[in-house]
C-alpha positions in Angstrom: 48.1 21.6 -31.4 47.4 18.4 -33.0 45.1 15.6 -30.9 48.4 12.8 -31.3 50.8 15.4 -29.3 48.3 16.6 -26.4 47.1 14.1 -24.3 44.4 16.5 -22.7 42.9 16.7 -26.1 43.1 13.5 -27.0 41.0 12.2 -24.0 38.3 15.1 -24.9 38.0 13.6 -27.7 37.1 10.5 -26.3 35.0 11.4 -24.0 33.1 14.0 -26.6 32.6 10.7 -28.7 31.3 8.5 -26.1 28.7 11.0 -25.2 27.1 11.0 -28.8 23.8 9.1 -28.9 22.5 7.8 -32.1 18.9 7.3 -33.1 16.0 6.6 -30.1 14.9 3.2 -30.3 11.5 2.2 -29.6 11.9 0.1 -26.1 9.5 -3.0 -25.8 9.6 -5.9 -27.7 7.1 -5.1 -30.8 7.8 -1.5 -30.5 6.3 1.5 -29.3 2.5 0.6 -30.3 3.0 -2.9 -29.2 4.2 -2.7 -26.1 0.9 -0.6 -25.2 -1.4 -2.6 -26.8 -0.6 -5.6 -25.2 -0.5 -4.1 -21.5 -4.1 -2.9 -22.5 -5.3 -6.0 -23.3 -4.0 -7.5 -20.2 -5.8 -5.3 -17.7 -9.1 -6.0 -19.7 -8.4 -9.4 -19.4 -7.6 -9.7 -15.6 -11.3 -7.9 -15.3 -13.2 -9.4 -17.2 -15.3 -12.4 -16.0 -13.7 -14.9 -17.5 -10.4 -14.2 -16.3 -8.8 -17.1 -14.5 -8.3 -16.7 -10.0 -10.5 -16.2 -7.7 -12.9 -13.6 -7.7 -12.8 -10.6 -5.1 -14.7 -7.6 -5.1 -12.9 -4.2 -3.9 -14.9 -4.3 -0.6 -13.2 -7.3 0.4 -10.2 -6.1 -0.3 -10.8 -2.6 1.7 -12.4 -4.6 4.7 -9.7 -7.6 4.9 -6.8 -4.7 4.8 -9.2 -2.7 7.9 -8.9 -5.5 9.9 -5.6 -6.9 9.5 -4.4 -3.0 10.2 -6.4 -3.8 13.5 -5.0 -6.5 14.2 -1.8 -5.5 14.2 -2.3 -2.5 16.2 -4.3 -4.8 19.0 -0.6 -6.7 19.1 1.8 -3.6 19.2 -0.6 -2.1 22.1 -0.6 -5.8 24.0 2.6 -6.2 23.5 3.9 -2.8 25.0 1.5 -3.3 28.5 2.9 -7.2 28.7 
């Protein structure tokens, strides 16, 4: 049977050459290297000293997330006896 006379075939056909992928491309703008190198220089740069912001240590971070957790258990718990 020929592809022109069965329709079946015909959309097989199609769909077997939609399915074909060509060649991986490298995703990223400059590539596969480039993409990485620049991500790695941005992380040293946002910990370095001289990076621009304002400066806060991991401890502040850890303690400032403690207490608004507290806080917002304080208001569930007043909330529920009100």
């Amino acid at each position: 049977m020929s592809t022109a006379t069965n329709p079946n075939a015909a959309a097989a056909a199609a769909r077997a050459a939609s399915t074909k992928k060509g060649p991986a491309k490298p995703r990223g703008a400059g590539g596969s290297a480039g993409g990485a190198s620049n991500s790695g220089m941005l992380s040293l740069r946002l910990y370095s000293d001289d990076a621009p912001g304002l400066k806060v240590g991991p401890t502040v971070i850890l303690v400032t997330s403690l207490v608004y957790i507290a806080i917002v258990i304080i208001l569930h718990v007043w909330a529920k006896f009100r």
